[in-house]
C-alpha positions in Angstrom: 17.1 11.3 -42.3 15.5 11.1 -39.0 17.8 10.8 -35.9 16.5 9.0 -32.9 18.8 9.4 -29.1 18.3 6.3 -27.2 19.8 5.5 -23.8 18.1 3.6 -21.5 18.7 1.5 -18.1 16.2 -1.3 -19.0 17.5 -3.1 -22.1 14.0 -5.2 -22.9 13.4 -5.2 -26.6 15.9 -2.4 -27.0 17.7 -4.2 -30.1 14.4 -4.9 -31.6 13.5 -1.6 -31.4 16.5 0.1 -32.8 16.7 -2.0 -35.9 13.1 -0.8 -36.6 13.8 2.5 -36.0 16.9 2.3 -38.6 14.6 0.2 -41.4 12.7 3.3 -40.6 15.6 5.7 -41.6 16.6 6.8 -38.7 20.2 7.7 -38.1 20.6 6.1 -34.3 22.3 8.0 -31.4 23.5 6.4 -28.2 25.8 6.8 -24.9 27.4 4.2 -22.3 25.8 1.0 -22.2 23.3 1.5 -24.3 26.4 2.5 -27.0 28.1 -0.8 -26.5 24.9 -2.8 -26.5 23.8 -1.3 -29.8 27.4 -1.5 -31.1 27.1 -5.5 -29.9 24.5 -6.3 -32.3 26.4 -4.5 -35.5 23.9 -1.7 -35.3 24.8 1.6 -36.9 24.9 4.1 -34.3 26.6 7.6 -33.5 28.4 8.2 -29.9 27.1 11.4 -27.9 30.5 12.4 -28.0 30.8 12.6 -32.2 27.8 15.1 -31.7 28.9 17.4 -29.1 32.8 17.3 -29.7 33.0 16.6 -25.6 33.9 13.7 -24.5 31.6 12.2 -21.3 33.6 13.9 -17.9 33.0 13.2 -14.4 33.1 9.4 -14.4 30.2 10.0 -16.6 28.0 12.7 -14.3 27.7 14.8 -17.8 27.5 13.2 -21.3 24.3 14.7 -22.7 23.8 18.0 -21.0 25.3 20.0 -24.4 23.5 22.3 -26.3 23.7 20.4 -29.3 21.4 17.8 -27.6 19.1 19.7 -26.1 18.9 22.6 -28.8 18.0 19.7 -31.3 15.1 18.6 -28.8 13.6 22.0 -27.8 13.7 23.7 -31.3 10.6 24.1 -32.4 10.6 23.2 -36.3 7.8 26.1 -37.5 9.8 28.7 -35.3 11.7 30.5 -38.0 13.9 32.3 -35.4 14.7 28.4 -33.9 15.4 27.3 -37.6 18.3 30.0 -37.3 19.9 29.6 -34.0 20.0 26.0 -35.2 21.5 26.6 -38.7 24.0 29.6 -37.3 25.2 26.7 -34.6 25.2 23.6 -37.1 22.7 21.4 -34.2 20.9 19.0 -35.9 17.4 18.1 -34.9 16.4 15.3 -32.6 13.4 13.7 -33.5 12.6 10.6 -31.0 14.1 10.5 -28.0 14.2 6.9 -26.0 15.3 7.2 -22.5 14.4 5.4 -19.2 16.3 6.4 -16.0 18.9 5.3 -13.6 17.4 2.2 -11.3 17.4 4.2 -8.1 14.3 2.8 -7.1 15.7 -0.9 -7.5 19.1 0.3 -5.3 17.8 1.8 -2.3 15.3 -1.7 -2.6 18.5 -3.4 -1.5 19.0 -4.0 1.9 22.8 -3.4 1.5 22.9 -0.4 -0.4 25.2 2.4 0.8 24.1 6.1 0.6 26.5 7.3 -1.8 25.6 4.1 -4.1 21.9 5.3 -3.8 23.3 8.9 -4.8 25.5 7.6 -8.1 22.1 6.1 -9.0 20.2 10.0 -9.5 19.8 10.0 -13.4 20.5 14.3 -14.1 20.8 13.7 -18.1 18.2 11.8 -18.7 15.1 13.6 -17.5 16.8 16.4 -18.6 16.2 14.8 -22.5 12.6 13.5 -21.5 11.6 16.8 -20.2 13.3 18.9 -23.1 11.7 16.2 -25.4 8.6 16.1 -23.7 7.9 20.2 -23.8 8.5 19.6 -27.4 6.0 16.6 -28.1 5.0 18.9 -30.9 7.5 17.5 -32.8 9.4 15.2 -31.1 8.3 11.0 -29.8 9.7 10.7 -26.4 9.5 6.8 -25.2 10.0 5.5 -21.7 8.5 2.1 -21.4 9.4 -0.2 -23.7 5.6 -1.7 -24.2 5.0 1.5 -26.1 7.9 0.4 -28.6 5.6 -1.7 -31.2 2.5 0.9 -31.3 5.1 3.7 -31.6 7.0 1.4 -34.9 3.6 1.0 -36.1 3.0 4.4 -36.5 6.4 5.5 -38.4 5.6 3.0 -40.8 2.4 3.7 -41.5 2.0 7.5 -41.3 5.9 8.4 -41.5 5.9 10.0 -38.1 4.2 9.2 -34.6 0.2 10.6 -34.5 0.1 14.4 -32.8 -2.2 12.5 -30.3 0.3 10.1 -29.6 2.7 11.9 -29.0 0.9 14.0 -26.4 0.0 11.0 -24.5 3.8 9.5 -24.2 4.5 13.7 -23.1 2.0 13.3 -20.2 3.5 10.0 -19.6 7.2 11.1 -19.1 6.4 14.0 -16.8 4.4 11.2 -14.4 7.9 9.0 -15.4 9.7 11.7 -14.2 7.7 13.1 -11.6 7.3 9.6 -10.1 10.9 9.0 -10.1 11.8 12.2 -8.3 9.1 11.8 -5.4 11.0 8.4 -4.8 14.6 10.4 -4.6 13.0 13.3 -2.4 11.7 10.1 -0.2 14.7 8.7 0.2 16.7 11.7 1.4 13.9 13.6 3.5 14.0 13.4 7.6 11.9 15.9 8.6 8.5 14.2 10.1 6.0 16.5 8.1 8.0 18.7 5.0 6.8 21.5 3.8 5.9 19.7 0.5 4.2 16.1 0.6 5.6 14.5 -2.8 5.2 10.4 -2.3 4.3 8.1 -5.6 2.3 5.2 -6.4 2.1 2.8 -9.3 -1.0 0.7 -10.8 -1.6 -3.0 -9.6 -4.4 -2.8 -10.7 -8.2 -1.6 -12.3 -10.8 -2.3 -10.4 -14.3 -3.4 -11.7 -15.6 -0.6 -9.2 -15.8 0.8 -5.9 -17.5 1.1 -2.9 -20.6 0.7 -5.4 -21.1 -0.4 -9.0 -21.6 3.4 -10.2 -17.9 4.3 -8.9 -15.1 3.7 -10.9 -11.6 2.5 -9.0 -8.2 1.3 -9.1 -5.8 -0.2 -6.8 -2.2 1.5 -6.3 0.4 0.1 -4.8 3.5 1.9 -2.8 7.3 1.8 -4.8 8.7 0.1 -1.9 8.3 -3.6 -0.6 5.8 -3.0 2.5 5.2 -6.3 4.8 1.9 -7.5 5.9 0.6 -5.8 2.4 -1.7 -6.9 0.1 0.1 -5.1 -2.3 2.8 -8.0 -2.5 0.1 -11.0 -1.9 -0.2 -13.7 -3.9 -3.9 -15.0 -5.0 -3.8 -18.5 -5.3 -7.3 -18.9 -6.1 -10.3 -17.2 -7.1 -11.5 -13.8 -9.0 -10.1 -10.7 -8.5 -10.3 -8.5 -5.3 -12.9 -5.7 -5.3 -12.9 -2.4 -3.9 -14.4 -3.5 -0.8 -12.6 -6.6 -0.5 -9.4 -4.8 -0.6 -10.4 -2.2 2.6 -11.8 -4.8 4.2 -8.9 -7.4 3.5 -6.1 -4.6 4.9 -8.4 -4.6 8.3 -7.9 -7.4 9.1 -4.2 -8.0 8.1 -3.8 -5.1 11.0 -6.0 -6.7 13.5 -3.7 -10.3 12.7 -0.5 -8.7 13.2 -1.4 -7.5 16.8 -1.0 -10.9 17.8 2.1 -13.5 17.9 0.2 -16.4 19.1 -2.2 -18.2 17.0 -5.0 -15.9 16.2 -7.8 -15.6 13.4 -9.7 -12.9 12.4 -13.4 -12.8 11.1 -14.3 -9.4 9.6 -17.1 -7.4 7.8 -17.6 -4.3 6.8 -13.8 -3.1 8.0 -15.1 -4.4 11.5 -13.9 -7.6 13.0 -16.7 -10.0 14.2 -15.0 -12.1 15.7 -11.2 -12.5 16.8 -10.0 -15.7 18.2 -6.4 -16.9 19.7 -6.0 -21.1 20.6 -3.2 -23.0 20.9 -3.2 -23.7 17.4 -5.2 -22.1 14.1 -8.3 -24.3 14.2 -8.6 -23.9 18.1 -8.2 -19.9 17.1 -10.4 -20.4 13.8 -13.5 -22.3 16.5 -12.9 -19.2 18.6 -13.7 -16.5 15.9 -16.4 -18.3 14.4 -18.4 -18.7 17.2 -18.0 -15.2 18.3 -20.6 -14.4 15.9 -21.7 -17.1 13.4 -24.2 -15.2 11.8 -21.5 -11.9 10.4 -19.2 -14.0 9.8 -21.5 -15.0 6.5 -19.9 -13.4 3.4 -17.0 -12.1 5.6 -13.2 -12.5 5.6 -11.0 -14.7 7.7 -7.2 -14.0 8.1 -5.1 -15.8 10.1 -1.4 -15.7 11.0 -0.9 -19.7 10.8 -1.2 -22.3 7.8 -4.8 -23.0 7.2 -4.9 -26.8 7.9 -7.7 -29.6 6.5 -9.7 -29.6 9.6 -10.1 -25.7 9.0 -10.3 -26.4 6.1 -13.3 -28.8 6.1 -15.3 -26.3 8.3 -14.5 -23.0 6.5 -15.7 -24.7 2.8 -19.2 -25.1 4.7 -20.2 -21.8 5.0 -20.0 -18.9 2.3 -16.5 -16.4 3.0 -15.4 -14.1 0.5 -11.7 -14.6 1.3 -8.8 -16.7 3.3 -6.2 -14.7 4.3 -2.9 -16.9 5.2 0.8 -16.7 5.6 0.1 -20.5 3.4 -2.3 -23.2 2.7 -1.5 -26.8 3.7 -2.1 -28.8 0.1 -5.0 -30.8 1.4 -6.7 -27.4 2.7 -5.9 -25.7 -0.9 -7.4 -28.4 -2.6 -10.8 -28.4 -0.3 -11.2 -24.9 -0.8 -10.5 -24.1 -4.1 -13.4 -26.5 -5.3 -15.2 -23.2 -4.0 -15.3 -21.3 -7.2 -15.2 -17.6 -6.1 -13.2 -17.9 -3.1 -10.3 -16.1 -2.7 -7.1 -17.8 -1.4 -4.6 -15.2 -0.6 -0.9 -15.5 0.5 0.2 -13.1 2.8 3.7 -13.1 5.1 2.3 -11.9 8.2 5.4 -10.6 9.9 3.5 -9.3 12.9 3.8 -5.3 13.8 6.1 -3.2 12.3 8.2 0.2 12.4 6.4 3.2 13.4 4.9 4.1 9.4 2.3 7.0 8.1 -1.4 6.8 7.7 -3.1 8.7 4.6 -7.2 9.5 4.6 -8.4 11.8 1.3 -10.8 15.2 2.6 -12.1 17.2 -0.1 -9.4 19.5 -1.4 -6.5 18.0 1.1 -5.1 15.4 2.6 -4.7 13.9 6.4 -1.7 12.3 7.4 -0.7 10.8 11.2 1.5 8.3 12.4 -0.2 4.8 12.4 -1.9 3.4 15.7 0.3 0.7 16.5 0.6 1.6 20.4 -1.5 -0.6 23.2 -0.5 0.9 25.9 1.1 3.2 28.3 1.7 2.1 32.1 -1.6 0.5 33.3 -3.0 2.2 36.5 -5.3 0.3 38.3 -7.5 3.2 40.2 -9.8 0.4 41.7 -10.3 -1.6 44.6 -9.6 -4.8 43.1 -6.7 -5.4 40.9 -7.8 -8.0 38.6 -6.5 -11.7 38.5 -4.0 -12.8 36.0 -6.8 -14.8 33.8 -8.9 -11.2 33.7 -5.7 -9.5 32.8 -4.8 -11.9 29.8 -8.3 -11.0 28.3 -8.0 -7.3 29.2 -4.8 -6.8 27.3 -6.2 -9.4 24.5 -9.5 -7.5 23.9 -7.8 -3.9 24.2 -5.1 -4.9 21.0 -8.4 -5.6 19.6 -11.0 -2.6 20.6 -8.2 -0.3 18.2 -9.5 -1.6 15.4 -13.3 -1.6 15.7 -14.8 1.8 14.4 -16.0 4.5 17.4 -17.7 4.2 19.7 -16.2 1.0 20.3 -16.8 -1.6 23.1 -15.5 -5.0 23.0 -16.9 -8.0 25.2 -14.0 -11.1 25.3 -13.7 -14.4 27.3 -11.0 -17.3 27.0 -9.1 -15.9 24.8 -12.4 -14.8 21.8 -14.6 -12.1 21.5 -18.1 -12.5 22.6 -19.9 -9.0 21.8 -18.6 -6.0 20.1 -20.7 -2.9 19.6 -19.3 -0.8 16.3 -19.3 3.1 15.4 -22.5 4.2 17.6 -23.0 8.0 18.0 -22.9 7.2 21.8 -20.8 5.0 24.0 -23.5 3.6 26.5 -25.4 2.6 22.9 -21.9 0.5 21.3 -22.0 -1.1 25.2 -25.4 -2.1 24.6 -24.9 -3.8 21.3 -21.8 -5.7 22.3 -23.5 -6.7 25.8 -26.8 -7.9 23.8 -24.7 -9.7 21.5 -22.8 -11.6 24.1 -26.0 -12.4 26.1 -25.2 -14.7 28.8 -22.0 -15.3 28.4 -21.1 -11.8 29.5 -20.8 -13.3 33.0 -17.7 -13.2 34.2 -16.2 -12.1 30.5 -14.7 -8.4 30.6 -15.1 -4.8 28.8 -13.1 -3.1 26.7 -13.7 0.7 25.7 -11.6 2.7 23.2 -12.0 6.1 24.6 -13.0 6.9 28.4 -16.3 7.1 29.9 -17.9 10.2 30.4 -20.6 9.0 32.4 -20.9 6.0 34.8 -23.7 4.1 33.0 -21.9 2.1 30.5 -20.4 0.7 33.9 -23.7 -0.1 35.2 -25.2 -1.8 32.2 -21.5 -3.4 32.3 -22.2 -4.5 36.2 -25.8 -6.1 35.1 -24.5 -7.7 32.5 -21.9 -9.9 34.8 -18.7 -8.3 33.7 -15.6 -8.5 36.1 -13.2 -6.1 34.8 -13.1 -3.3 32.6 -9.8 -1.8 30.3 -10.3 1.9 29.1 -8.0 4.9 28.9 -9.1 7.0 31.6 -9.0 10.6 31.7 -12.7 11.7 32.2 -13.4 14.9 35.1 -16.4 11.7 35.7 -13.2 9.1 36.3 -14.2 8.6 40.0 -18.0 8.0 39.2 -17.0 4.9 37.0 -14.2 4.3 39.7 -16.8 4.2 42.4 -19.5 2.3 40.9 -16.9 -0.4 40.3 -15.7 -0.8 43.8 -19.4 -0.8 44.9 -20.1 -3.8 42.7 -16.3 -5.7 42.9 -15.6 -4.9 39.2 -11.7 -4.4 38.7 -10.9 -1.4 36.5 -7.7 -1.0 34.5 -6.3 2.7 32.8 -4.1 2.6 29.4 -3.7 5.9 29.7 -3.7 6.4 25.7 -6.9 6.5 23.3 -7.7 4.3 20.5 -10.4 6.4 18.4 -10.7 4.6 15.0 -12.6 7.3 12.6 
């Protein structure tokens, strides 16, 4: 007779399980709940305890950490000197071992959770009898996840025993079980900023159909923990699945959104807004960001921070977007848009900016981290002649939230509260001025000029004078400062320093 060792957390399908195992002929082993559970349902099953002759001490810290558990997992069964240490100690071979872990990801979830709860909730025994289990795959079936229980059944029945290949696979599994559930636990108790070792875990939302291009396979991953303004935790009320590119492009703008508490929406393309709006209300904002640039806004993205309404509604169903991007959907606008058959409709609770939080970018071989740019400013200095008026203030500080998250070289052109011209990743900064400026045309009269990173020359300020602008917002910080400074009290131009940088790589 086969003996299998089950203990598990998560009791889905457990009593199903066991009951196969046992028309199987296995002798059944169990500890704690699992024990009582099993004994519940009048199936035959052995205690720990009438294994090891110990009884479970420590308000149940150790129950299975006994050689005669874990000498019956790691013996190898073709290993003649194994076969006698077993025999001369009368252990007794373990041949599946089911075990899934302490929730300790599910109690430090809880926003009331106490530390020394969160510690009661490390599991020591059981990845102790996954690893042990898993070294031996060999010959022993270790199962975590309780959708594996009906292929693994299967198997026994048919062949007797689980497939070699099988069993390797459930192996690789546990160590990523285990692996994952440690990283969580390190997490969790680590304070210093950057530790020596980076351990963090993610788990599958989803396969992707591919990447940045058809020829590149993908998957989305999403972070253990409940992250707000994530798309992660979004619900898709309409349409077909999010691609690659969607997702990048979708997170973009949820950033740009939660800049802003006032109504605002968000055209973007290409991880590059085209147009950012705020009104007094989401279809006044929605107006704004459209007509920023009606012509990228085609195929592009709209997120917003209010409930999409009919009159938006009405006006977004009439040109092509890939997705809507909303904390909700008011019924009559769900109903206009989803006759749109690819659209996507996604729910997102926008809960504006949030605590200071780590950025990660891939390099070949490595891995960048810094803290995420969720700074606007320092003190403004105002090294100018004229300090500018309260109206050209309200757009500075509106268009320099919003220069952060276009690519560099970034300069942003906005007026009443929208962004007219914005000049994307150029190789120079007088050349992203000169985009934006064309782009706003006219209307750069009397609008202003945001830069992300300082001027080392004076002539994006003098295309920036032709143009009609009337104030300016970049860091500052230049040894050329004063040529930019002077050109702009020649021509009445108000200049404002952040005094911080806003490169987006």
């Amino acid at each position: 007779m086969k003996r299998a060792l089950i203990s598990v957390s998560d009791k889905t399908n457990l009593i199903e399980f066991a009951r196969g195992l046992i028309d199987c002929n296995y002798e059944i082993i169990s500890t704690g709940g699992t024990l009582k559970t099993l004994e519940k349902h009048g199936i035959a099953v052995k205690s720990v305890r009438e294994i090891t002759g110990f009884p479970e001490i420590l308000d149940g810290r150790v129950k299975t950490l006994h050689p005669k558990i874990h000498g019956g997992l790691l013996a190898v069964r073709n290993n003649e000197t194994h076969q006698q240490v077993i025999k001369l100690h009368d252990i007794k071979y373990i041949d599946l071992v089911c075990v899934n872990l302490y929730p300790f990801k599910e109690t430090i979830s809880k926003n009331d959770v106490t530390f020394e709860e969160a510690i009661e909730n490390i599991d020591i025994g059981g990845p102790s009898m996954l690893r042990s289990s898993a070294k031996n795959h060999q010959d022993v079936t270790t199962v975590t996840d309780y959708n594996d229980y009906e292929n693994i059944l299967n198997e026994i029945k048919k062949y007797g025993n689980t497939l070699i290949e099988t069993r390797k696979k459930l192996a690789a599994k546990v160590f990523r079980y285990t692996a994952a559930y440690d990283a969580i636990i390190a997490d969790y108790l680590t304070e210093e900023e950057f530790p020596e070792k980076l351990t963090f875990t993610y788990e599958l939302n989803q396969e992707l159909r591919y990447g940045e291009n058809p020829h590149q396979k993908a998957a989305f991953y999403q972070s253990y923990l409940n992250k707000p303004n994530s798309l992660t935790r979004a619900n898709k009320l309409h349409g077909k699945e999010l691609s690659y590119n969607n997702i990048q492009d979708a997170n973009a703008a949820i950033q740009i959104v939660r800049e802003y508490q006032q109504p605002v929406v968000v055209a973007l393309k290409h991880m590059n807004p085209c147009g950012i709006g705020l009104g007094k209300d989401v279809h006044d904002a929605w107006k704004k960001a459209y007509e920023s640039d009606p012509t990228s806004i085609f195929g592009g993205i709209i997120a917003t921070n209010q409930t999409i309404d009919s009159h938006c509604a009405k006006e977004m169903a009439e040109i092509f977007l890939e997705i809507i991007i909303a904390p909700n959907f008011c019924e009559e606008a769900f109903e206009i848009l989803s006759k749109k058959k690819n659209i996507r409709l996604i729910s997102v609770a926008m809960s504006g900016a949030t605590k200071l939080e780590k950025q990660f970018v891939s390099v070949n071989g490595g891995l960048l981290v810094q803290d995420i740019d969720n700074q606007t400013s320092k003190d403004f200095l105002i090294p100018t002649k004229r300090i500018p008026t309260k109206k050209e203030m309200e757009q500075l500080k509106f268009a320099w939230s919003a220069v952060k998250h276009v690519k560099s070289n970034a300069i942003l052109i906005a007026k009443d509260n929208m962004t007219i011209g914005i000049g994307a990743g150029q190789m120079n900064r007088i050349g992203a001025a000169k985009i934006a400026l064309a782009q706003a045309g006219s209307k750069s009269k009397g609008a202003i000029m945001a830069s992300d990173a300082f001027f080392p020359m004076s002539d994006t300020v003098e295309i920036a004078k032709d143009a009609g602008i009337t104030a300016i917002i970049q860091p500052g910080g230049s040894i050329k400062d004063q040529d930019s400074i002077d050109v702009c009290d020649r021509h009445g131009i108000a200049m404002v320093f952040t005094g911080i940088r806003h490169f987006k790589h």
